[in-house]
C-alpha positions as CSV (number, residue, x, y, z in Angstrom):
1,X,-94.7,134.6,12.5
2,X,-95.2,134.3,16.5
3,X,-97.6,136.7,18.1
4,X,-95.6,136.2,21.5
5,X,-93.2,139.1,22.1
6,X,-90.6,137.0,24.0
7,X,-90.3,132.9,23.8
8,X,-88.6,131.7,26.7
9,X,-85.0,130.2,26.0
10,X,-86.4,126.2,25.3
11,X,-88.5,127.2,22.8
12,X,-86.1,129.7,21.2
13,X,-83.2,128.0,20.6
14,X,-85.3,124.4,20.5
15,X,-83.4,123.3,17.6
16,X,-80.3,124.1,19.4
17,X,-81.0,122.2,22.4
18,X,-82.5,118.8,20.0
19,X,-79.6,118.9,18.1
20,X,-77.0,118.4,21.2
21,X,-79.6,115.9,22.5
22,X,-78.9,113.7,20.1
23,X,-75.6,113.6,20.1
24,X,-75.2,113.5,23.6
25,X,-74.0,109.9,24.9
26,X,-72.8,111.8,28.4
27,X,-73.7,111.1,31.8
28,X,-76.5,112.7,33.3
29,X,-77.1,113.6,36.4
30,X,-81.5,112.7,37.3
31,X,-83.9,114.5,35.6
32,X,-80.9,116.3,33.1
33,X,-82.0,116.4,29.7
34,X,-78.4,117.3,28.6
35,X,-74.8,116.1,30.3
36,X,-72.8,118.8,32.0
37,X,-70.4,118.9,29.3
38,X,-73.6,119.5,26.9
39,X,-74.6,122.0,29.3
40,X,-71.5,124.2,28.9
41,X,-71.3,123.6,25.1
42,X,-75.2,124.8,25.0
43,X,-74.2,128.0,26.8
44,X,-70.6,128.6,25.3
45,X,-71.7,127.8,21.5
46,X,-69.7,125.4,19.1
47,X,-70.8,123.2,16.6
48,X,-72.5,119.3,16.5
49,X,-71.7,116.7,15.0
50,X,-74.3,117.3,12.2
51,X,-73.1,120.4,11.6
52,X,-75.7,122.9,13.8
53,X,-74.2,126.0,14.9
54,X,-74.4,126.6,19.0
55,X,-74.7,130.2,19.1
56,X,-72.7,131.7,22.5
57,X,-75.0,132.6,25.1
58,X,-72.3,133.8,27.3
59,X,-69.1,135.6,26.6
60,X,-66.7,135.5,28.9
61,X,-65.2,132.8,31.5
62,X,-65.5,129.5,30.5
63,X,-64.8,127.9,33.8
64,X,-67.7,130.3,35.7
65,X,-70.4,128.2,33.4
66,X,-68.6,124.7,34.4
67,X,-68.7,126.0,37.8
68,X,-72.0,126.6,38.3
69,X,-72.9,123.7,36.0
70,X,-71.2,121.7,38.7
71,X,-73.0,123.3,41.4
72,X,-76.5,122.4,40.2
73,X,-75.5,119.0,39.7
74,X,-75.1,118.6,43.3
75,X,-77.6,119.4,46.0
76,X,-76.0,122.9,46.8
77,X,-78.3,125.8,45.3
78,X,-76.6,128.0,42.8
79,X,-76.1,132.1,43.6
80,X,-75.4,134.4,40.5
81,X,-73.8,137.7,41.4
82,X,-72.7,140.3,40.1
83,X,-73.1,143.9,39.5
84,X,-76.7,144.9,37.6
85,X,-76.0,143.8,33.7
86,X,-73.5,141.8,33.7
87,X,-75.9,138.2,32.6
88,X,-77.1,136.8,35.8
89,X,-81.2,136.6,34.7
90,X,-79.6,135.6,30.8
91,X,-77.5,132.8,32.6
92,X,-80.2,131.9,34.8
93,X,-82.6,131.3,32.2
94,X,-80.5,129.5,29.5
95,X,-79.0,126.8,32.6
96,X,-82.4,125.7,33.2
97,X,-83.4,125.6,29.6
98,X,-80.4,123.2,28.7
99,X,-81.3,121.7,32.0
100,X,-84.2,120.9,33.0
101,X,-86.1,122.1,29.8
102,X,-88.3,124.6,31.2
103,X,-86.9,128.3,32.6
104,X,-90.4,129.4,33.2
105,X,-90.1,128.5,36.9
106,X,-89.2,131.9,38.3
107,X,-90.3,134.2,40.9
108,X,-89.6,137.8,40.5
109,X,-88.2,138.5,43.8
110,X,-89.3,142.3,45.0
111,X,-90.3,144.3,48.3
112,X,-93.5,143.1,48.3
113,X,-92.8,139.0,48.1
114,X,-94.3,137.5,50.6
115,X,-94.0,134.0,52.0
116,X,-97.3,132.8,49.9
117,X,-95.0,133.8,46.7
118,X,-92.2,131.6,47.9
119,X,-94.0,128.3,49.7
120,X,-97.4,127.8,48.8
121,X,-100.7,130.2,48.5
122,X,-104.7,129.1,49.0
123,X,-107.7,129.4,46.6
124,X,-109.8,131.1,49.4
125,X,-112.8,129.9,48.0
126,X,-112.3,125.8,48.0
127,X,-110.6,126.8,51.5
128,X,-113.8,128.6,52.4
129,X,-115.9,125.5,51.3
130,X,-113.9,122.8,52.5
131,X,-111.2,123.8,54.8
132,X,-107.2,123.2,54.3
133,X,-107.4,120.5,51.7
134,X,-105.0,119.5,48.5
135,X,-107.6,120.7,46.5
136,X,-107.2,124.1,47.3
137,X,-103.5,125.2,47.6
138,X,-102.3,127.0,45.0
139,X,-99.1,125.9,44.2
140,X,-95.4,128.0,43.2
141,X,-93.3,127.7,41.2
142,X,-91.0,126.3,43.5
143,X,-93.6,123.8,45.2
144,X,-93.7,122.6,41.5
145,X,-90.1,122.3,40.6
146,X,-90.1,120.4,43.6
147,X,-92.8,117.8,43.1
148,X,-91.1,117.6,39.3
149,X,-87.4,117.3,40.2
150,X,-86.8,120.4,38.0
151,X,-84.8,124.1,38.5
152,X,-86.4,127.1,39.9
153,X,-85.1,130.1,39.3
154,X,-85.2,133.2,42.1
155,X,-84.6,136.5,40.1
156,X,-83.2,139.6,42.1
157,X,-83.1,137.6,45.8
158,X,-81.9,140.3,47.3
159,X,-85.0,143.0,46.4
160,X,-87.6,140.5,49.5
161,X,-87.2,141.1,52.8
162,X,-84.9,139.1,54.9
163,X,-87.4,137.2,56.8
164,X,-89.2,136.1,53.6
165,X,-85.8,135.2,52.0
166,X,-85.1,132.9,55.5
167,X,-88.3,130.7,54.1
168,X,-85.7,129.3,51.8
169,X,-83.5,127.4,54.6
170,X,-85.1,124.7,55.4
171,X,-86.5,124.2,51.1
172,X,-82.0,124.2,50.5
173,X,-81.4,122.5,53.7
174,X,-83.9,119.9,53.9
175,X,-84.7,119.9,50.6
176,X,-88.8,119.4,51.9
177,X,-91.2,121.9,52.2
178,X,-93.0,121.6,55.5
179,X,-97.5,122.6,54.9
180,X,-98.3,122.7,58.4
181,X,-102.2,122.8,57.4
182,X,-102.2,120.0,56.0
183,X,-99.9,117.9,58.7
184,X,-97.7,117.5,56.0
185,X,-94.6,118.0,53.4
186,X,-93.7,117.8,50.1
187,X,-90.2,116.5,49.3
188,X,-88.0,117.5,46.5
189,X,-87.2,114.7,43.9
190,X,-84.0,114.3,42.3
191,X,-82.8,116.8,39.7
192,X,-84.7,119.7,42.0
193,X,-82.5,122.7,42.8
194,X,-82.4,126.3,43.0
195,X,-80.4,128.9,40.9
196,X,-80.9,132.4,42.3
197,X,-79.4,136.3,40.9
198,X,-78.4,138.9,43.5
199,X,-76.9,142.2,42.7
200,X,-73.9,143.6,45.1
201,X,-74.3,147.0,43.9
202,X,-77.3,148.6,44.1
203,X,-79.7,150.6,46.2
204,X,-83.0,149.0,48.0
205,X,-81.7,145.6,48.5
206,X,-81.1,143.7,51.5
207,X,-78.4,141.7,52.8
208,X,-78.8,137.8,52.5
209,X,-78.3,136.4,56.1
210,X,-75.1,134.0,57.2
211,X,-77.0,131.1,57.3
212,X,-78.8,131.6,53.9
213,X,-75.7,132.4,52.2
214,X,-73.8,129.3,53.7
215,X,-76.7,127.0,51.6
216,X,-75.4,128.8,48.3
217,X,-72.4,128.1,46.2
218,X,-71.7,131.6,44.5
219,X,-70.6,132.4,41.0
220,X,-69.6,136.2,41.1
221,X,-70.4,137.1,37.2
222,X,-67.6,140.1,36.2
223,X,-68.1,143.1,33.9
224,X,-66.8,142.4,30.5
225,X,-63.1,143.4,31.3
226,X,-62.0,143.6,27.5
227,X,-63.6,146.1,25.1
228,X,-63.7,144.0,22.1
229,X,-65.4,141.3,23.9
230,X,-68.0,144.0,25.4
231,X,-68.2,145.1,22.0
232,X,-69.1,141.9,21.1
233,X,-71.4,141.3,23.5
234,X,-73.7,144.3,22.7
235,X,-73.2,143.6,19.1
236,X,-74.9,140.0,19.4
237,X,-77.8,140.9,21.2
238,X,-78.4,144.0,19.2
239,X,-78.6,142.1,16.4
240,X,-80.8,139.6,17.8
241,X,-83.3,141.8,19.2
242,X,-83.4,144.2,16.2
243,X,-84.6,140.6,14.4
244,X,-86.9,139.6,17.1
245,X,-88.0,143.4,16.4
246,X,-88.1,143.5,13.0
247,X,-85.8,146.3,13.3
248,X,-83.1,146.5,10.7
249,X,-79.6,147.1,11.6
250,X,-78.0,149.9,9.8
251,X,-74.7,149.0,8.4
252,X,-72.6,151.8,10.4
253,X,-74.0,150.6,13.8
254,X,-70.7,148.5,14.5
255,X,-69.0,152.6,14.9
256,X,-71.7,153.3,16.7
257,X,-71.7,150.6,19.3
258,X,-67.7,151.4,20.0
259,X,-68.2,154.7,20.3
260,X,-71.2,154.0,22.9
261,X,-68.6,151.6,25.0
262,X,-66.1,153.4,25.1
263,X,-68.3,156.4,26.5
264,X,-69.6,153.7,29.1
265,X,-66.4,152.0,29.7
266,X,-64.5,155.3,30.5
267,X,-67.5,156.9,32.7
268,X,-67.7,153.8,34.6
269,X,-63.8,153.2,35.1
270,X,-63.2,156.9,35.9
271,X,-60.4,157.5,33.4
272,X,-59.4,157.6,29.5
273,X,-58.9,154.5,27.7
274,X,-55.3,155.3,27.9
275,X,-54.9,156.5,31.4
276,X,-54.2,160.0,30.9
277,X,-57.5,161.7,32.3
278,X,-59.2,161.3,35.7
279,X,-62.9,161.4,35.3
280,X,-65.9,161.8,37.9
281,X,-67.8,158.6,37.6
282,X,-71.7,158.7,37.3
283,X,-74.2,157.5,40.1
284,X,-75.3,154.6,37.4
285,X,-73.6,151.1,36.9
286,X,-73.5,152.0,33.1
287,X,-73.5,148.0,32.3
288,X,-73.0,146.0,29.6
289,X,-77.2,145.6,29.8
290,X,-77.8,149.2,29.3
291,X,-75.7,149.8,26.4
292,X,-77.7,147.2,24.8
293,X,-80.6,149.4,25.8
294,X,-79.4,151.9,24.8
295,X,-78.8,151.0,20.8
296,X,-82.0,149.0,20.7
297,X,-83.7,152.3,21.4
298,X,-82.2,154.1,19.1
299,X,-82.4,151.4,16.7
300,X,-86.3,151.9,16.8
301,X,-85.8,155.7,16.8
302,X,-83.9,155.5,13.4
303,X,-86.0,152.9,11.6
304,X,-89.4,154.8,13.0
305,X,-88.5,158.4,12.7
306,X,-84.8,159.2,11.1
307,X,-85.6,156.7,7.8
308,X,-83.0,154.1,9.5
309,X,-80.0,156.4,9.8
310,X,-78.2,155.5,12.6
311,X,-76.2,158.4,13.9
312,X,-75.1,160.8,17.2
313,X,-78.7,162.6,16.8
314,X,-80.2,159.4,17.3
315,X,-78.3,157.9,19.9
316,X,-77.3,160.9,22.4
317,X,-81.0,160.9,23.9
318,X,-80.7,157.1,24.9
319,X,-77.3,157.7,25.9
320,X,-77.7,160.7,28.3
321,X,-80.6,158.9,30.0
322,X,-78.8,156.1,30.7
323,X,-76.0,158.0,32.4
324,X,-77.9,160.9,34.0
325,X,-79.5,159.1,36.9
326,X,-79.2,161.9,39.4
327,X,-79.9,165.2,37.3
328,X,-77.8,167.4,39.5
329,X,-74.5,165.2,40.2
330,X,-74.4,162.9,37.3
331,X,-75.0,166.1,34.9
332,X,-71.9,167.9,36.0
333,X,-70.0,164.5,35.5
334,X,-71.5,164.7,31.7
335,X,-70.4,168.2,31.2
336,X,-67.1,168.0,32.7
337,X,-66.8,164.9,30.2
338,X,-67.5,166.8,26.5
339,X,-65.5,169.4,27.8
340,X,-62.0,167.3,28.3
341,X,-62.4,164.5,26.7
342,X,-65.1,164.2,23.5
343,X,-64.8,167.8,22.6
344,X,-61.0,167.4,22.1
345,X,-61.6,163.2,20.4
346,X,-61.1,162.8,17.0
347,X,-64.4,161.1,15.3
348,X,-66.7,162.2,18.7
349,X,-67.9,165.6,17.6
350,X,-71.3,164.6,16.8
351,X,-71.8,163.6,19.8
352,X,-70.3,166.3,21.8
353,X,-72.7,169.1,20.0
354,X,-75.8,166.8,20.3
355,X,-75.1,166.1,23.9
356,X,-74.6,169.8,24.6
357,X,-77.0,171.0,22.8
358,X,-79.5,168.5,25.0
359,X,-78.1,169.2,28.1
């Protein structure tokens, strides 16, 4: 058993990736270890010819994943977007597995990203010692997906500031990164390209300029717009991370999970499931991400304290603190909600006494 809490995607789903290698007698653009069509089938799940199972990576759209396959096989950088939890980092990560074998080239993009993150930093003591030299800068990620002809993936653009995110125009552009200390540039070898994740929805980001933008193709990534397939969703990963937890999964949690998307589903589309009640909607996104949250929690609450009984007790704490964000407005949406629509649901009064009782 591994002592590392999360493998990244190529080593995960290794056998996954092997198995379409060697059955893969389509084109590939430089530097691909899998065709496009391999690509898609990686991420979409099916079957080889030997009989391995793909597993889906992504449910939903088919014709996004081509798209933005397509995308990366030109020289246009990809853009995710999409509202917080709806896949972008999961897509991200599992394109340049299939892709370039390695999804471990990734800045975190934040407030605090500076150009050093993005271009190229210095070891202060070789440049102490021997001035600007080879020897001591400090490569990125990005300066190394660059030398390599491999992806590098920019996670949550949007969070650095704009003059930190224009240090990408002339890397997209140019496709060479200009090291003015040293009189010189590297340039980007064939297979090298960006994928990037931007939320459209959130607080504390900031506007990508017109001129970055135009060096983007963009793949908006929806919410799940059917429940069974959001059902789906959180049902897959739940069961994967309760494994990669060694958290069993209680037989009743498939109730559970529907009863914790429909919650989330209504809340976040401001009405019943069947039309026939306005709600306030909470200040939170309430995304397909946090209802996975949300279950994995209280999957470790029943296993740890409630001798695996998955039930309302266990789940309302998760799920209040995943939809009370502001404790003032997004409380008085809860309340108003058990009161005109769980207290009266058939199958819901667990939850409307727990949550009460809590609030």
């Amino acid at each position: 058993m591994t002592q590392i809490l999360r493998l990244p995607a190529e080593e995960t789903y290794r056998h996954e990736i092997d198995a379409l290698q060697a059955e893969d007698v389509g084109e590939k653009p430089t530097n691909w270890q899998l065709s496009p069509q391999a690509v898609v089938k990686y991420l979409m799940g099916g079957k080889t010819k030997d009989g391995t199972v793909i597993s889906e990576k992504y449910v939903g759209n088919r014709r996004l994943i081509q798209t933005a396959v397509a995308t990366l096989a030109t020289d246009r950088a990809l853009l995710l977007l999409g509202v917080p939890g709806t896949a972008k980092s999961w897509v991200s990560e599992h394109l340049a597995a299939a892709i370039s074998g390695d999804s471990t080239r990734v800045i975190q993009c934040t407030a605090g990203t500076d150009e050093n993150q993005i271009r190229y930093g210095w070891n202060y003591a070789q440049l102490l010692a021997k001035g600007p030299s080879k020897d001591a800068l400090v490569p990125t990620p990005l300066f190394r997906a660059m030398q390599e002809g491999t992806l590098c993936r920019l996670e949550e653009l949007t969070r650095m500031g704009s003059d930190v995110q224009d240090t990408l125009i002339t890397v997209l552009s140019e496709k060479m990164l200009p090291i003015s200390e040293l009189n010189d540039a590297v340039f980007a070898k064939r297979g090298f390209n960006v994928i990037a994740t931007a939320n459209n929805r959130d607080k504390g980001v900031n506007e990508l300029s017109s001129a970055l933008k135009r060096r983007f193709n963009v793949v908006v990534l929806p919410l799940p717009d059917d429940m069974k397939e959001e059902i789906s969703i959180v049902s897959k990963r739940v069961a994967e991370m309760g494994q990669s937890l060694h958290l069993p999964v209680p037989g009743n949690a498939g109730e559970e999970i529907e009863k914790v998307i429909t919650i989330f589903r209504e809340l976040r589309g401001g009405e019943t499931l069947d039309g026939k009640i306005a709600l306030k909607t909470p200040t939170g996104n309430l995304s397909t991400a946090e209802a996975i949250s949300v279950m994995v929690n209280s999957l470790s609450q029943s296993h740890w304290f409630d001798d695996g009984k998955l039930s309302a007790d266990t789940i309302s704490q998760s799920l209040m603190g995943a939809i009370i964000k502001d404790p003032v407005q997004d409380k008085t949406v809860l309340e108003e909600y058990l009161e005109t629509v769980l207290k009266k649901r058939k199958g819901y009064a667990e939850f409307y006494h727990t949550m009460n009782d809590l609030l």
